[in-house]
C-alpha positions, 0 to 999 in steps of 0.5 A, spaced: 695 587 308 698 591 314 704 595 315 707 599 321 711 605 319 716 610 322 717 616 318 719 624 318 713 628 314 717 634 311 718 639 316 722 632 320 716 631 326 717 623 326 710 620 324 709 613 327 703 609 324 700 603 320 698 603 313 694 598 309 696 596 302 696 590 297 704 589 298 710 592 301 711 596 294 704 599 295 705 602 302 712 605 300 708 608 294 702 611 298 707 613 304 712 617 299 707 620 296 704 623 302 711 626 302 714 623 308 721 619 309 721 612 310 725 610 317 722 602 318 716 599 314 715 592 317 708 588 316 704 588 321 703 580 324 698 577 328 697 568 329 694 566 323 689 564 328 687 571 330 687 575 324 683 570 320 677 571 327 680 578 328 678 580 321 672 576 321 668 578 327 671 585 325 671 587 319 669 595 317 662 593 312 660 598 307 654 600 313 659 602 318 662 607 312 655 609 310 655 611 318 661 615 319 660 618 313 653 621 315 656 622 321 662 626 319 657 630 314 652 632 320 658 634 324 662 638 318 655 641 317 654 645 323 661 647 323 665 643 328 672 643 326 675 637 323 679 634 329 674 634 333 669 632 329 674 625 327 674 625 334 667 625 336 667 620 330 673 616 333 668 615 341 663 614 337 665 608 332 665 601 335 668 597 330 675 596 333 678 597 325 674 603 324 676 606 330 683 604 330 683 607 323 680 613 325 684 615 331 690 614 325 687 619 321 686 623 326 693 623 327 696 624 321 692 630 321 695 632 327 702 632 323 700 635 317 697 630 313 690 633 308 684 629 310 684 626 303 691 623 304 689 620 312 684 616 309 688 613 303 693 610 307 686 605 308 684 603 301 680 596 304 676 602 308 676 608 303 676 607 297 679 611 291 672 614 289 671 617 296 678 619 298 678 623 291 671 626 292 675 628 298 681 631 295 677 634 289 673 638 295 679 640 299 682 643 293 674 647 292 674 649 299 667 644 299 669 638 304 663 639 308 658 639 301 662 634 298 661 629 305 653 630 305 653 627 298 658 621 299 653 620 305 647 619 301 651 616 295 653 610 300 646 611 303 642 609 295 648 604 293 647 600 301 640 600 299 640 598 292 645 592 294 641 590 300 635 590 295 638 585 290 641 580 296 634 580 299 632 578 292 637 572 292 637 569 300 630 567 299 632 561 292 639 561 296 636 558 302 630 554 299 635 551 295 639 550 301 633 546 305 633 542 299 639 539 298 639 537 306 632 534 305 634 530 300 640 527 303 637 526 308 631 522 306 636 518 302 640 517 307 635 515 313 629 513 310 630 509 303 634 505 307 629 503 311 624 501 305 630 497 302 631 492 308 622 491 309 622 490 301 628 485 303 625 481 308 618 481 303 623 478 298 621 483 293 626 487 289 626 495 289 625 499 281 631 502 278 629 509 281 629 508 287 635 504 288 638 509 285 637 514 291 638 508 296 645 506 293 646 514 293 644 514 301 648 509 302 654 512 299 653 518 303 652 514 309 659 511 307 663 517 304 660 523 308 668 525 310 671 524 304 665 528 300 667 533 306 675 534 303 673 534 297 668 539 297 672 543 302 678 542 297 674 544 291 672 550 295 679 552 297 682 551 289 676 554 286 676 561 291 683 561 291 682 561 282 677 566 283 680 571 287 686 572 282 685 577 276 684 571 271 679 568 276 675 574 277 674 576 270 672 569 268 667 569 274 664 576 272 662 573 265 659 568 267 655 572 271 654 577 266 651 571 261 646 569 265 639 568 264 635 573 268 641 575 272 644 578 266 640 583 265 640 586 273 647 586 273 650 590 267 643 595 269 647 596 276 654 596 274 653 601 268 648 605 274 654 605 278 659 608 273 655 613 271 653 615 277 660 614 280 663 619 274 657 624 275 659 625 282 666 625 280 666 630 274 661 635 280 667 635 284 672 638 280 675 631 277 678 631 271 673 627 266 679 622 264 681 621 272 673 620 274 672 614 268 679 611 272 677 611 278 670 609 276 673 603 274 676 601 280 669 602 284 664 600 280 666 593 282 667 589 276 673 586 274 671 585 266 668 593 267 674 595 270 678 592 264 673 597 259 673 602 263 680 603 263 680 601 255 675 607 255 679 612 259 685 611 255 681 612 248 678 619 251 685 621 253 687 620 246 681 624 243 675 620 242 668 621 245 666 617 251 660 615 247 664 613 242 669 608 247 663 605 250 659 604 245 665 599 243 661 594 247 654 594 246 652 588 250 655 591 256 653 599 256 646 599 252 646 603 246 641 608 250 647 609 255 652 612 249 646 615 247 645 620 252 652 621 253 654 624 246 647 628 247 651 631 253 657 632 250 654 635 244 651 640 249 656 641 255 652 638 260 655 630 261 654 630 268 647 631 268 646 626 263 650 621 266 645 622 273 639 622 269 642 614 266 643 613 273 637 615 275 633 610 269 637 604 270 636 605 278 629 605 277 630 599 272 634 595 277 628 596 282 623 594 278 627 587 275 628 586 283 621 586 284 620 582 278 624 578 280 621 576 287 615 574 284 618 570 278 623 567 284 616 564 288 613 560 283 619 557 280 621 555 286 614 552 289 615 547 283 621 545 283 619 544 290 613 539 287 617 537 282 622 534 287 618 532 293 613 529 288 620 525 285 621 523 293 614 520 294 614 517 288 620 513 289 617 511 296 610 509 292 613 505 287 616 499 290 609 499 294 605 499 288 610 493 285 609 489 291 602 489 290 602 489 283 606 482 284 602 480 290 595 479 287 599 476 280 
């Protein structure tokens, strides 16, 4: 949600801005916690209409994030100040919500705010990974270090995840094309089987009647199958998106056969790395597993990770609090962090767990293109061949009865 805010900063300059958070409550807090005093909070409101379009056709994508980070990090690197880079950055943007939250960074920093707190006010586009990667380097003097690496984490993480989607389009869309042809089949052409074989007073095998009364059924009831479908998909995305639904959705992933595999080795990739990077810049190893595991994008994940950070604050080893979940932090992960506590070097186990298991998602993916191709060619032929079965069977019934 949006929300437009009036505020004095502490030196009492008035402030006027938008902030995005998940409620009122929410916004109050990041608006209090940048030290500025509340004159008038309102939601931000369009028509309905217009902000479901607006934030459709709008919308900031982990790519334009990945951009503006690179830019801002060439820009830091040849030592332009950070207003006129936000604003160079700001011309440059042509995502109007990017845009638009760049000009209020710009703003805020203008007033007074850290760099860090200017981009908090926008957690749906930064998230709490990058803005305390940021406040860390603000705090070491290393902002412009700090945004060549956010760069290219967001550069390798973009990668990774464009790798995998490409690995799922190609089933998706086969599997896709195979419910229109079937449908359409059933629905057009095995009607028109059914009307010869009446006027030649034969009768249709059981199979093939089955897939006309299903033709004829969608030829009757395609808008009810429509509501039901639509209404289905709006109870079960509605029940996925609250804390229940997405946990449910992320261990039903999670014990998938094949898929598995693939997505444990990225969310335990992203973790490590995530922590890595965090633990580099100066965070405190408590607060860089929390803020992990809001970035790591598993609720079931978050949940653990959360549970981990409240063992380690309390004395236990990270080895340890992670190992308590065998099935989804592999042994070899536990391993390799007791190793670096052992030795003082956490952060460079954990980029090496990161580096294995980024190796081993690419080599599942490939994998996984040349496993799909085979599996899908054959239930290809499998339904094309049910298809032409049910064609030739009442022809050959027919015969068969005509030379009796």
């Amino acid at each position: 949600m949006k929300f437009e805010y009036q505020a004095k900063n502490p030196e009492g300059k008035l402030q006027v801005g938008t902030v995005e958070a998940s409620d009122r409550e929410a916004a109050i807090r990041i608006l209090t916690s940048h030290s500025l005093f509340i004159i008038s909070l309102a939601e931000f409101r369009q028509s309905a209409v217009k902000s479901i379009a607006f934030n459709f056709l709008n919308r900031v994508t982990a790519k334009d994030v990945m951009i503006y980070t690179r830019q801002f990090a060439t820009l830091m690197a040849a030592g332009v100040p950070l207003s006129t880079a936000i604003s160079t950055l700001t011309k440059q943007t042509k995502n109007k919500l990017l845009k638009e939250a760049s000009e209020d960074i710009q703003k805020s920093i203008g007033s007074g705010l850290s760099l860090s707190q200017a981009l908090s006010k926008y957690p749906t586009i930064f998230s709490d990974f990058y803005v305390n990667m940021i406040r860390s380097a603000e705090v070491t003097g290393r902002v412009s270090e700090v945004m060549e690496f956010l760069a290219d984490y967001l550069e390798k993480s973009a990668a990774l995840t464009s790798k995998i989607k490409n690995a799922l389009i190609y089933p998706a869309f086969m599997m896709v094309f195979l419910v229109l042809v079937v449908v359409l089949m059933a629905t057009f052409v095995f009607p028109q089987i059914e009307s010869v074989f009446k006027e030649l007073g034969g009768t249709l095998p059981a199979f093939t009647q089955a897939i006309v009364n299903f033709g004829k059924f969608v030829s009757h009831w395609w808008w009810m199958i429509i509501v039901v479908l639509a209404a289905l998909i709006y109870i079960l995305s509605d029940y996925f998106k609250s804390k229940e639904g997405k946990v449910l959705m992320d261990t039903i992933v999670l014990r998938l056969p094949v898929f598995n595999k693939l997505m444990i080795q990225l969310y335990v990739a992203r973790f490590a790395d995530s922590v890595a990077v965090l633990t580099a810049g100066g965070v405190a190893l408590v607060q860089a597993i929390e803020i992990a595991a809001r970035t790591v994008g598993s609720n079931l994940y978050e949940d653990m990770l959360k549970a981990a950070a409240d063992d380690v604050k309390n004395g236990v080893p990270l080895s340890q609090a992670i190992g308590r979940y065998p099935y989804y932090f592999p042994s070899l992960v536990a391993q390799m962090i007791a190793v670096g506590e052992s030795t003082g070097r956490i952060e460079s186990l954990l980029r090496r767990v990161s580096a294995f298991y980024t190796r081993e998602i690419e080599d599942v993916v490939s994998n996984l293109v040349e496993l799909i191709q085979p599996i899908m060619m054959l239930i290809i032929g499998v339904i094309v061949g049910a298809l032409f079965a049910a064609i030739l069977m009442p022809v050959f019934s027919f015969i068969g009865t005509a030379l009796q």
